[in-house]
MIDREN-243135 format. One line per field, with one value per residue (C-alpha): x, y negated, z negated; residue in one letter; residue number from 1. Coordinates in pm, 1 decimal. Layout:
xx: X	...
yy: Y	...
zz: Z	...
r: a	...
k: NUM	...
***
This chain:
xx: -257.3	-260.2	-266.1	-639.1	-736.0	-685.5	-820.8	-1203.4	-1168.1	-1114.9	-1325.0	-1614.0	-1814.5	-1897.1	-2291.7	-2453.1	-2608.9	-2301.9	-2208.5	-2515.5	-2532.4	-2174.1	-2177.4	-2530.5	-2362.0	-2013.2	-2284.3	-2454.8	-2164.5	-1908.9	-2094.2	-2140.7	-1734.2	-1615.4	-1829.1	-1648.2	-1314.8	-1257.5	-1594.0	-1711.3	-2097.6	-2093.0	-1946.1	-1758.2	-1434.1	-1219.5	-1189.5	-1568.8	-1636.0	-1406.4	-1506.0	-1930.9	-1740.6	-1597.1	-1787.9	-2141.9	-2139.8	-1836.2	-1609.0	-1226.8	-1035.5	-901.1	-1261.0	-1365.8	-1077.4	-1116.9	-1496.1	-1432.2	-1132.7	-1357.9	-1629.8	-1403.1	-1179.0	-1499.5	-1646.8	-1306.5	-1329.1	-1667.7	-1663.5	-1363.9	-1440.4	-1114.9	-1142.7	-1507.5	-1649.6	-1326.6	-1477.8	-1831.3	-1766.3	-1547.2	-1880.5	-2150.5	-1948.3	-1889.8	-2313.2	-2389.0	-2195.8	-2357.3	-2682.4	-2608.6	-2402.9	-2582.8	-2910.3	-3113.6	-3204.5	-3394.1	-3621.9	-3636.9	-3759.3	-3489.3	-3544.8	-3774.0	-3961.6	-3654.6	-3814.8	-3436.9	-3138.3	-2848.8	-2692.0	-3073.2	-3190.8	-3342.5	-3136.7	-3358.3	-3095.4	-2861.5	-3062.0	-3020.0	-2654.6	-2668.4	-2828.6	-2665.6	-2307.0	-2417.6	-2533.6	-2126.5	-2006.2	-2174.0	-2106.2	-1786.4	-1747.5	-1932.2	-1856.0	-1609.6	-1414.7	-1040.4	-1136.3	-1188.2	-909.9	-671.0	-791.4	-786.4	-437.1	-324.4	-414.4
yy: -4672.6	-4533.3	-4825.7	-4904.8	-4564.7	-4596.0	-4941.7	-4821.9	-4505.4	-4816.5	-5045.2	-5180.8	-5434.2	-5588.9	-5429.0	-5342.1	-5025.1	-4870.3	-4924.2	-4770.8	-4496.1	-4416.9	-4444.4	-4234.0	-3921.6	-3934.7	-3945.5	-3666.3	-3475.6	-3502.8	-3274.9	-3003.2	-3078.0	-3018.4	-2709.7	-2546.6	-2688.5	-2705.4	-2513.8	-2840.3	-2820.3	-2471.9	-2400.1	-2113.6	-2281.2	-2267.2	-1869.3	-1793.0	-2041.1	-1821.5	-1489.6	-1635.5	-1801.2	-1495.5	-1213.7	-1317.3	-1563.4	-1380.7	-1675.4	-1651.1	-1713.0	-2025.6	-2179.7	-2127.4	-2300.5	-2583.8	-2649.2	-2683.9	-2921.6	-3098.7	-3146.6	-3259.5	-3517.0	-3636.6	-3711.2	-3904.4	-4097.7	-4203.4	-4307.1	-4540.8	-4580.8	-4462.3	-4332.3	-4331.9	-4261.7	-3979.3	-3827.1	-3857.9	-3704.4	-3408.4	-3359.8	-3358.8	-3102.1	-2921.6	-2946.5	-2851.2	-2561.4	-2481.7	-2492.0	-2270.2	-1995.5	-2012.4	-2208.2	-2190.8	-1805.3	-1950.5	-2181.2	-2546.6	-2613.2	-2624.4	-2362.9	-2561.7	-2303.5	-2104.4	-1774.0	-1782.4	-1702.7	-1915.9	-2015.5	-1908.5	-2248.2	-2399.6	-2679.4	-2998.4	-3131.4	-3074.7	-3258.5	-3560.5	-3550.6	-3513.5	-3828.4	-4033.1	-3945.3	-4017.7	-4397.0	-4415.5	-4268.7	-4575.9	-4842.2	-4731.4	-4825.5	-5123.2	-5382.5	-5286.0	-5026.4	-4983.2	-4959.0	-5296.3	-5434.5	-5212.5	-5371.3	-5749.4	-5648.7	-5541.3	-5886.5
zz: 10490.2	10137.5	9963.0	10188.5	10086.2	9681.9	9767.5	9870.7	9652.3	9316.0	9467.7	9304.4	9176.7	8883.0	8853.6	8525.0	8707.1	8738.1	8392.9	8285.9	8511.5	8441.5	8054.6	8071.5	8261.2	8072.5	7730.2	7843.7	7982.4	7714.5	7476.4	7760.5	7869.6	7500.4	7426.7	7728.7	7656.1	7280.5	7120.4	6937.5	6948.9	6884.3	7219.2	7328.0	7380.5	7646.3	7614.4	7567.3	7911.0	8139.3	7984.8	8103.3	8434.3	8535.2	8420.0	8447.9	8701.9	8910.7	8978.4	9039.5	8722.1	8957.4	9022.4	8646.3	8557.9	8800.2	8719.6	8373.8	8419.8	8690.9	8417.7	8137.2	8324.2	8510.1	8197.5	8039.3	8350.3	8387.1	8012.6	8106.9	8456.1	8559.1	8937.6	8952.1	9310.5	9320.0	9002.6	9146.5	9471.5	9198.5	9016.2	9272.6	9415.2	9080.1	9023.0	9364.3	9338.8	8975.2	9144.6	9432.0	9228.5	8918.7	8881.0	9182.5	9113.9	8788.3	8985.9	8899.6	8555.1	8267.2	7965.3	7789.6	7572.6	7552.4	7748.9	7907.6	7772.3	7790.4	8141.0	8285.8	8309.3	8625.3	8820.1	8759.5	8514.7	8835.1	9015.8	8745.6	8786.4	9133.4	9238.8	8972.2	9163.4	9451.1	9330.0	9170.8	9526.8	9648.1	9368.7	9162.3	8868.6	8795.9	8528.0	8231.9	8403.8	8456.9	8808.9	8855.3	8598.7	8818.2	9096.8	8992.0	8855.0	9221.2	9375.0
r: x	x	x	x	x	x	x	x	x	x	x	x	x	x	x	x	x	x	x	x	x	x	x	x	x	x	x	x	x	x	x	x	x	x	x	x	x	x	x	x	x	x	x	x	x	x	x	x	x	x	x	x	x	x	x	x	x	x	x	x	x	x	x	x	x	x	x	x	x	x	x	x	x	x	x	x	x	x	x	x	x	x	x	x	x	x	x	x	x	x	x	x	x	x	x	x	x	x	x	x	x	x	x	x	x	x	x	x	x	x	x	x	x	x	x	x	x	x	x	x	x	x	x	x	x	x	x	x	x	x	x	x	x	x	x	x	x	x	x	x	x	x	x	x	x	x	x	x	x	x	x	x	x	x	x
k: 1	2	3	4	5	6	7	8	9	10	11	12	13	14	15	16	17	18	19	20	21	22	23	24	25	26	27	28	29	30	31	32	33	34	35	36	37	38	39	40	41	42	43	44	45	46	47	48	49	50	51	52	53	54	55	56	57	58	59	60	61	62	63	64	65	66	67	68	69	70	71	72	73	74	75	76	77	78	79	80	81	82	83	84	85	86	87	88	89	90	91	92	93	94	95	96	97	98	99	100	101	102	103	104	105	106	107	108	109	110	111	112	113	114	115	116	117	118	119	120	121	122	123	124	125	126	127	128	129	130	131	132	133	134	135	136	137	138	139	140	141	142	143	144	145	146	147	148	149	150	151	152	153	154	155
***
């Protein structure tokens, strides 16, 4: 029963849309993931992310914590395609939540003539993400990830 279980949650096929649509949110994600985690970017490191977490949004020290391992192990894993549709369902559940608890209140449109300040922008980007989970829910991993060498490895 497990074994059918890890099965469909590896399974994939061997599409270039995947690989795209993977490789474009891990792109786009891994400078957001290591601004939170490590301050690269100019971030505010793992420290400054829970102070903002907790403090202005009002999340648990536990959900902070969660959402930004969510976002930085989603993003190592769609970049090698390494559990794909599990991290997908992880971060359409991570944005949705972003959305509801943080975003929605600023309406749709991103910050784009910076009128906002930081962690004020709207949820369109959210949207983005969104919708490009739920094609890797579908798909997995598509061509080139360890997804599908794990698999061909288990036959």
């Amino acid at each position: 029963m497990y074994r059918e279980i890890i099965h469909e949650l590896l399974a994939t096929d061997k599409s270039w849309t995947a690989l795209i649509l993977r490789l474009t949110l891990g792109m786009v994600l891994f400078p957001h993931a290591v601004q939170k985690m490590f301050g690269w970017f100019r971030g505010p490191g793992l420290t400054g992310e829970m102070k903002f977490m907790t403090e202005v949004a009002g999340l648990p020290a536990f959900v902070a914590m969660i959402a930004i391992f969510v976002e930085c192990s989603g993003m190592f894993c769609l970049l090698t395609g390494t559990a794909t549709r599990a991290m997908a369902i992880a971060l359409f559940g991570l944005f949705t939540g972003m959305i509801i608890c943080i975003h929605r209140k600023n309406g749709f449109f991103m910050n784009w003539f910076g009128k906002l300040s930081a962690g004020q922008e709207g949820f369109e980007f959210h949207l983005l993400v969104l919708g490009i989970c739920l094609v890797l829910m579908i798909t997995g991993g598509g061509k080139y990830s360890v997804d599908s060498w794990w698999l061909a490895g288990a036959h």
